[in-house]
N, C-alpha and C positions, 0 to 999 in steps of 0.2 A: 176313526172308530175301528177297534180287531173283535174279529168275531172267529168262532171254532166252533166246530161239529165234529161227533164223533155217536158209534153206533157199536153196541156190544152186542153180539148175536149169539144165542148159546144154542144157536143151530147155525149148521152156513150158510150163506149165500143172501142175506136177508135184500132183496129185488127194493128200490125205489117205488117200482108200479104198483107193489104192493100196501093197501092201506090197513094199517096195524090198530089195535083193538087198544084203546088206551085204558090201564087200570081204572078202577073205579069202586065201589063198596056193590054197587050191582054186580050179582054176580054172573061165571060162564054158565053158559049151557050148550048142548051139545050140537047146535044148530054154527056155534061158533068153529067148531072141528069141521074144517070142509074139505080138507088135503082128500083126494082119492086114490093117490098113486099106488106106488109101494109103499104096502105097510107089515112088511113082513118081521117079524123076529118078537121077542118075549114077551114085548109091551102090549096093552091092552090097548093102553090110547098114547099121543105122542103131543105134547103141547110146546109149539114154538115159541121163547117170547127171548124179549130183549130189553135194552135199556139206550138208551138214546140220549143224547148231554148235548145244550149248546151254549157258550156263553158269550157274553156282549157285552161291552165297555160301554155306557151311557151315561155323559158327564160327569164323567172319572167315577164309575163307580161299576161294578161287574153286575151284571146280572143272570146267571145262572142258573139253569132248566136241566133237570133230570128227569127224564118224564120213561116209563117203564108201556111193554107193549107185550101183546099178546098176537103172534102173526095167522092169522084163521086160514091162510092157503096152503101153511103148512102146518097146521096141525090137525090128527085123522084121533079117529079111535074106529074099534072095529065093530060092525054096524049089530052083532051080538051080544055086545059087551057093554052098553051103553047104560050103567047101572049108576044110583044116585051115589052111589061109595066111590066107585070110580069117578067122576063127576066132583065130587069134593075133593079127591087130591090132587085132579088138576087146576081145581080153583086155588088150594092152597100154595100149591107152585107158582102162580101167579102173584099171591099172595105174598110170599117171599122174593119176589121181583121188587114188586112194590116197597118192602123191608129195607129191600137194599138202597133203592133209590131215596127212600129217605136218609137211610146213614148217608148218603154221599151229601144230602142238601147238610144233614147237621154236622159234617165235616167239616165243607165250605163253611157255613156258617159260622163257627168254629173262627176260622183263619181269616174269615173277614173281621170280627172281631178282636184277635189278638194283634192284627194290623192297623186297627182303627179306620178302617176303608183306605188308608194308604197304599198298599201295595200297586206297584207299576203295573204295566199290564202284563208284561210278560211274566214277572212273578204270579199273577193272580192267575194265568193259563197255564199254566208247569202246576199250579196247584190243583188247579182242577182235571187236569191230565191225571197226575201221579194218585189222585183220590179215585179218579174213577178206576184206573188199570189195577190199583189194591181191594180195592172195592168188590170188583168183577170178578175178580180171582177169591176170593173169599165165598161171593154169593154162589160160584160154580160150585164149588168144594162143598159147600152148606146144602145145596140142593142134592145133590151127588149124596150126598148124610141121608136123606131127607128120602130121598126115594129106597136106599140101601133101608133104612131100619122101621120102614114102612112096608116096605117091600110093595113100592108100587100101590097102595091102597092095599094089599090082602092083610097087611096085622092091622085088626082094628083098632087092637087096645095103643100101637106105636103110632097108628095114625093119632086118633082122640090127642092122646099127650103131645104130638105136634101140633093140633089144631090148637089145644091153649096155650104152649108156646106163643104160636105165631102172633097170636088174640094179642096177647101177653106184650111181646116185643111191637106190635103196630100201634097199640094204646100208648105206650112207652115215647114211641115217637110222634104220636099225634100232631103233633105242634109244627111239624116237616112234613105237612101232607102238603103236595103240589099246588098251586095258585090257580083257583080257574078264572 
């Protein structure tokens, strides 16, 4: 039986000890920002989240977890600021976590399929590596969009049009929403 983990942290340092806030259709709130430390510079609030993959050979057949996280020890907003507009765009940033994590499951998906469950094991891990580090690198750069032409939550009208975007793209994938 081979099995891999791997952790994409779009902040650094993501700590084991720490227990991460896994997506959900509930949404954040601001009791979930608990970072205290330094939070100095432009941002109003600072949302840590990640993406985490593990997959597992289980009589010859891969099984595959992308599970998306929200790290609440690092993420602050400033204790002024704590407005329900701000509040939605870091739910949406989450929200695009979660986007992503489904593209990686309808990837895989994808390649399990066009393999007919054949693929060796090491084939099947090299694929789910090479999906996830395209993947991540995509979701950074989309986010990075995302807060540039939102500007942080202050254009409302670029936030709004992201909101149905994202509405948009999560319906889309429905069908890749994670197993509980």
């Amino acid at each position: 039986m081979a099995a891999m983990a791997g952790i994409l942290n779009a902040t650094p340092a993501f700590s084991q000890q720490k227990v991460p806030l896994s997506w959900s259709e509930n949404s954040l709130n601001w009791k979930d920002f608990r970072h205290t430390g330094n939070t100095a510079g432009y941002q109003k609030a600072f949302s840590s989240v990640s993406i985490s993959y593990s997959a597992e050979m289980k009589n010859d057949r891969a099984d595959v977890q992308f599970s998306p996280h929200f790290i609440q020890e690092d993420s602050w907003v400033l204790a002024e600021d704590t407005s329900s507009l701000l509040l939605i765009h870091e739910q949406r940033l989450f929200d695009l976590v979660e986007l992503y994590a489904r593209k990686m499951r309808e990837r895989v998906d994808q390649y399990f399929h066009e393999n007919n469950g054949k693929a060796s094991i090491t084939e099947t891990m090299e694929e789910v590596r090479a999906t996830y580090r395209e993947m991540t690198n995509e979701m950074l750069t989309r986010i990075q969009l995302y807060n540039s032409e939102t500007n942080y939550g202050k254009n409302l009208a670029m936030q709004w049009k992201w909101n149905r975007k994202i509405d948009l793209e999560l319906a889309q994938l429905s069908s890749f929403t994670a197993e509980k």
